[in-house]
SEVO-899006 format. One record per residue (C-alpha): x, y, z; residue number from 0. Coordinates in pm, whole numbers, plus 50000, padded with zeros to 5 digits. Layout:
<pts>
<<X,Y,Z>,NUM>
...
</pts>
This chain:
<pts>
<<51962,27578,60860>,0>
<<51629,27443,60831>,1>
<<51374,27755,60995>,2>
<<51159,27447,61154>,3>
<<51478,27349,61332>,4>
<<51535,27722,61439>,5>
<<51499,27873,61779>,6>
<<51490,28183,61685>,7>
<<51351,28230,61252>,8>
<<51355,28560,61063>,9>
<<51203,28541,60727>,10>
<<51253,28863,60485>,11>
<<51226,29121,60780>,12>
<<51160,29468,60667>,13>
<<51107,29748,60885>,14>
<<51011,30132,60815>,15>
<<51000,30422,61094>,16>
<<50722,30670,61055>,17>
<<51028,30934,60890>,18>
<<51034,30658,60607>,19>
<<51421,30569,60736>,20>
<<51400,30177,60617>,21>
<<51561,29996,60942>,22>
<<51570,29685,60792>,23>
<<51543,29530,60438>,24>
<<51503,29108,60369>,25>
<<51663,29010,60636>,26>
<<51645,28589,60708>,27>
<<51815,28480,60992>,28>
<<51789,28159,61206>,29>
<<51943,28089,61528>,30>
<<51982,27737,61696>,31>
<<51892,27680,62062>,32>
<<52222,27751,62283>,33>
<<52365,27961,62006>,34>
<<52562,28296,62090>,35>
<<52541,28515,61782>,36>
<<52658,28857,61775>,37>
<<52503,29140,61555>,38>
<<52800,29350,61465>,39>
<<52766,29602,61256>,40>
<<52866,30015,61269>,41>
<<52569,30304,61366>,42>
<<52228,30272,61161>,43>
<<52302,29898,61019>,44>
<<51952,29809,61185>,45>
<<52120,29563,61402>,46>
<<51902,29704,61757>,47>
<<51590,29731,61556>,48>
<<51585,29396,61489>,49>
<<51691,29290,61876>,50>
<<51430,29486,61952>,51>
<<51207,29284,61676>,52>
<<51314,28996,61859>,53>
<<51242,29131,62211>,54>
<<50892,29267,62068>,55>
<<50928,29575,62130>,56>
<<50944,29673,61751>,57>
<<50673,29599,61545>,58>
<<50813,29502,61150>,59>
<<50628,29649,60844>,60>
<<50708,29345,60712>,61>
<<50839,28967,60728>,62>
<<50795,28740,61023>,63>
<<51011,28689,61380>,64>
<<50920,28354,61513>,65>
<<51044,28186,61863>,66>
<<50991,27807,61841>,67>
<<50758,27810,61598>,68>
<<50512,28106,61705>,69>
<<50538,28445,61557>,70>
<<50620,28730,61807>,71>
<<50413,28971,61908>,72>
<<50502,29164,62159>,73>
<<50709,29124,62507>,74>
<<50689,28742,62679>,75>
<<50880,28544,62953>,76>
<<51052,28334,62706>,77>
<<51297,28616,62634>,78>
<<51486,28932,62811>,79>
<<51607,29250,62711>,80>
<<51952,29363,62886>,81>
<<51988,29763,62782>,82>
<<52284,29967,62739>,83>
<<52253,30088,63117>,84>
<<52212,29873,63408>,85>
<<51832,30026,63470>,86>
<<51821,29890,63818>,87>
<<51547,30038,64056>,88>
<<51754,30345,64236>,89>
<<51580,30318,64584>,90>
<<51624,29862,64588>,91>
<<51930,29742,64699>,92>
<<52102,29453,64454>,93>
<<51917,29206,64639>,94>
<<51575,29394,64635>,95>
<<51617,29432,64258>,96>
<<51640,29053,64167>,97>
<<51375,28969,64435>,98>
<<51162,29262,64233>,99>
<<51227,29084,63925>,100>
<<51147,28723,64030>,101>
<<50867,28839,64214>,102>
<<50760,29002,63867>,103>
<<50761,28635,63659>,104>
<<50600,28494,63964>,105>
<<50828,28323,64162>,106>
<<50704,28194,64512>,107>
<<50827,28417,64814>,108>
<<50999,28141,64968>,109>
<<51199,28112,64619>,110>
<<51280,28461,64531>,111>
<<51570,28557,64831>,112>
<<51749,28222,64812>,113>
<<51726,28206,64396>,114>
<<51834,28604,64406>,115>
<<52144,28495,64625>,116>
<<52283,28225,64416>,117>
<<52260,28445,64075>,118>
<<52432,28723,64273>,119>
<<52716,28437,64408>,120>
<<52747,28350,64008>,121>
<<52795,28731,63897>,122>
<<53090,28735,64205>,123>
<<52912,29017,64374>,124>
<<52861,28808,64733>,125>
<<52881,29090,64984>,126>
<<52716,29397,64841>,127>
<<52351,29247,64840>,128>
<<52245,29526,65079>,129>
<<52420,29773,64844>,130>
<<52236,30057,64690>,131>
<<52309,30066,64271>,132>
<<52416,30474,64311>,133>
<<52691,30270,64551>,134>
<<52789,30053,64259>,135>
<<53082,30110,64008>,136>
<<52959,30063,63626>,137>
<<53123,29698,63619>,138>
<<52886,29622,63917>,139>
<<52604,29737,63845>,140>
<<52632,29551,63496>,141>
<<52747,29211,63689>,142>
<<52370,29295,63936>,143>
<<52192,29359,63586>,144>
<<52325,29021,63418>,145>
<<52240,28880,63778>,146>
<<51883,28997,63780>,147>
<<51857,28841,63356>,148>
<<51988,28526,63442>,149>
<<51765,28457,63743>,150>
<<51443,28503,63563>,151>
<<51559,28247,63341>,152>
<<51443,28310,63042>,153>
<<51510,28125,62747>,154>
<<51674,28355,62514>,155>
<<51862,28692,62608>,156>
<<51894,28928,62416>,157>
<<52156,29207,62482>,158>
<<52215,29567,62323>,159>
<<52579,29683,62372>,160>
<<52542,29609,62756>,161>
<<52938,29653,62764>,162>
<<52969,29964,62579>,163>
<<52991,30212,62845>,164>
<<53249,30049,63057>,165>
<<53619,30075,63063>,166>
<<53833,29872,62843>,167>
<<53987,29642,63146>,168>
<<53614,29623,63262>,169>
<<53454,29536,62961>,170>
<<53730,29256,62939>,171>
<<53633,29149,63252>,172>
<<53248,29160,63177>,173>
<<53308,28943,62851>,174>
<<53489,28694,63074>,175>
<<53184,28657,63256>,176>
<<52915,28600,63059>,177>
<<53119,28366,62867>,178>
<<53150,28108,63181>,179>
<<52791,28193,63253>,180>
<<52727,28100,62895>,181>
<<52918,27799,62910>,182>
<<52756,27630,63227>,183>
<<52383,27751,63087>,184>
<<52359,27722,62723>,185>
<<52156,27997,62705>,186>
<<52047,28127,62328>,187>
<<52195,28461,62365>,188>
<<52168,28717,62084>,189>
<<52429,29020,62167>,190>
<<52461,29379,61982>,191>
<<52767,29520,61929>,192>
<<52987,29754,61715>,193>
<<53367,29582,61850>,194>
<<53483,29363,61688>,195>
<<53732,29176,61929>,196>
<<53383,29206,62143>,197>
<<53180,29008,61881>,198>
<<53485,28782,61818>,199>
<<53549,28713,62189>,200>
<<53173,28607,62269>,201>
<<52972,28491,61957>,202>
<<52982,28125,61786>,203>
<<52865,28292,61534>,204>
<<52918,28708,61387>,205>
<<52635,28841,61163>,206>
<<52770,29105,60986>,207>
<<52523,29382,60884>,208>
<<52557,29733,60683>,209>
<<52331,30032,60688>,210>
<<52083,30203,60465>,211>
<<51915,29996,60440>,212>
<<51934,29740,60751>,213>
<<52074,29410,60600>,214>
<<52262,29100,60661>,215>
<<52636,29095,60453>,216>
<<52798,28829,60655>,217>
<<52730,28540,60826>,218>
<<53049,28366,61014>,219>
<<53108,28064,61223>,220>
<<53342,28181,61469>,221>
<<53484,27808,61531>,222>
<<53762,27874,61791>,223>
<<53702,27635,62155>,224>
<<53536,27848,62468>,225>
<<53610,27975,62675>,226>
<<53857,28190,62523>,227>
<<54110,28454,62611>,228>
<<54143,28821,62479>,229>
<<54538,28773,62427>,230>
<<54497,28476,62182>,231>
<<54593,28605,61862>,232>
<<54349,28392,61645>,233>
<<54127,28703,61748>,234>
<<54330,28951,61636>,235>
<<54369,28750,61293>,236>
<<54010,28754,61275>,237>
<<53899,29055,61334>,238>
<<54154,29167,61071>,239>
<<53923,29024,60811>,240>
<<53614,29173,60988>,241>
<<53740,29512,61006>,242>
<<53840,29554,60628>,243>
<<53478,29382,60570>,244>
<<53295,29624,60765>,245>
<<53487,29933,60607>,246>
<<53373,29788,60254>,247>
<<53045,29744,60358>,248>
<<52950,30129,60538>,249>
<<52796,30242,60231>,250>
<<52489,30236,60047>,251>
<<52316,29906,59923>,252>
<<52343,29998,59558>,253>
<<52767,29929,59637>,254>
<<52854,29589,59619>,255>
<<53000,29359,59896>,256>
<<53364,29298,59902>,257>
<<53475,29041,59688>,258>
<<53629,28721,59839>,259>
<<53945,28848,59680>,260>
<<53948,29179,59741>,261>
<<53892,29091,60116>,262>
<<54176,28840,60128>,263>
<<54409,29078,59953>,264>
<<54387,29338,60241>,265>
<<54376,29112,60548>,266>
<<54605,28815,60411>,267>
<<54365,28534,60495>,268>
<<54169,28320,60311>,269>
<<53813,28283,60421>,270>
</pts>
């Protein structure tokens, strides 16, 4: 893909902490506008440095992260971070926390309660706007976190494992969710994640990355139709390939990437 056309261009991202750990080594990466990607990848692959690269909360030590055209650098409107937790306000009710939010990007009063309703009516938690977050089970407070991200409405979001603490049947649930939400929006969402069914379920496209350093192994066009169900067993064919891909891949750079053969001899399909 051409990095002009991009919404999102990476261009030979490097990044170095302070304990000389290198994060992230020649990385290129572009995303088109209304593109899901997921970064999947196992602990230390770099794969939340460079959402938070993206967000602009990292600074690189080297390459460029561009949003339509302009380099990044630091924090704007035009994108969100969703965390691992919720991080509502403890003392605001659901409703007080989105009319926080919107009042934050500077929404006009009149807007913010009516505009706060309707995202909480999309995230199916109608009834529990008065409700207190310590009142909240984890699925709910994620549904009023994805609530108060959507109704800022920013043009990318960018999410770090925002699924990870929840309950299998939950998390199922979750997926669902921001899948429809996806589907009516069009967002350009980029989503981190370790699970593969997770990455599989979601993404239209699964960058694969492997640690130490930080880098970019696989790039896949996930080209099943949306929305699409946990059960279907495409997925589970799938992430057959991914798994044996990502066990090849948890080691140092200096050993090579699985070889299109070796790959297809352990899963059985042909990429």
């Amino acid at each position: 893909m051409n990095a002009q056309r991009a919404k999102i261009a990476v261009a030979e991202l490097g990044h170095r902490y302070a304990n000389k750990v290198i994060a992230l080594k020649n990385v290129n990466l572009n995303i088109r506008s209304g593109e899901f990607v997921c970064l999947l990848g196992p602990s230390g692959c770099g794969k939340s440095t460079l959402l938070y690269a993206l967000a602009g909360h990292v600074k690189p030590t080297g390459g460029t992260v561009a949003i339509d055209g302009r380099s990044i650098s630091g924090p704007a409107p035009d994108r969100l971070l969703m965390f691992q937790e919720a991080a509502l306000f403890p003392w605001m009710t659901v409703l007080g926390n989105l009319k926080f939010a919107l009042a934050a990007r500077g929404v006009p009063r009149k807007e913010r309660e009516p505009r706060a309703r309707e995202f909480i009516r999309r995230v199916h938690l109608s009834g529990f706007e008065d409700t207190l977050p310590h009142q909240l089970s984890g699925g709910m407070k994620m549904r009023a976190s994805l609530a108060r991200a959507l109704a800022v409405d920013s043009a990318v979001l960018l999410m770090d494992e925002p699924f990870g603490s929840l309950d299998a049947q939950t998390r199922v649930h979750m997926q669902e969710l921001l899948q429809s939400i996806w589907l009516r929006t069009s967002k350009t969402v980029v989503f981190v994640t370790h699970d593969v069914h997770e990455a599989l379920m979601l993404g239209t496209r699964v960058v694969v990355m492997a640690p130490r350093p930080g880098r970019i192994v696989k790039d896949l066009e996930v080209h099943l139709p949306m929305p699409r169900s946990a059960e279907d067993a495409r997925l589970d064919e799938m992430a057959r390939y991914l798994r044996v891909l990502m066990r090849q891949v948890e080691t140092p750079e200096s050993t090579l990437v699985p070889s299109r053969q070796r790959v297809e001899k352990e899963t059985g399909l042909q990429q």
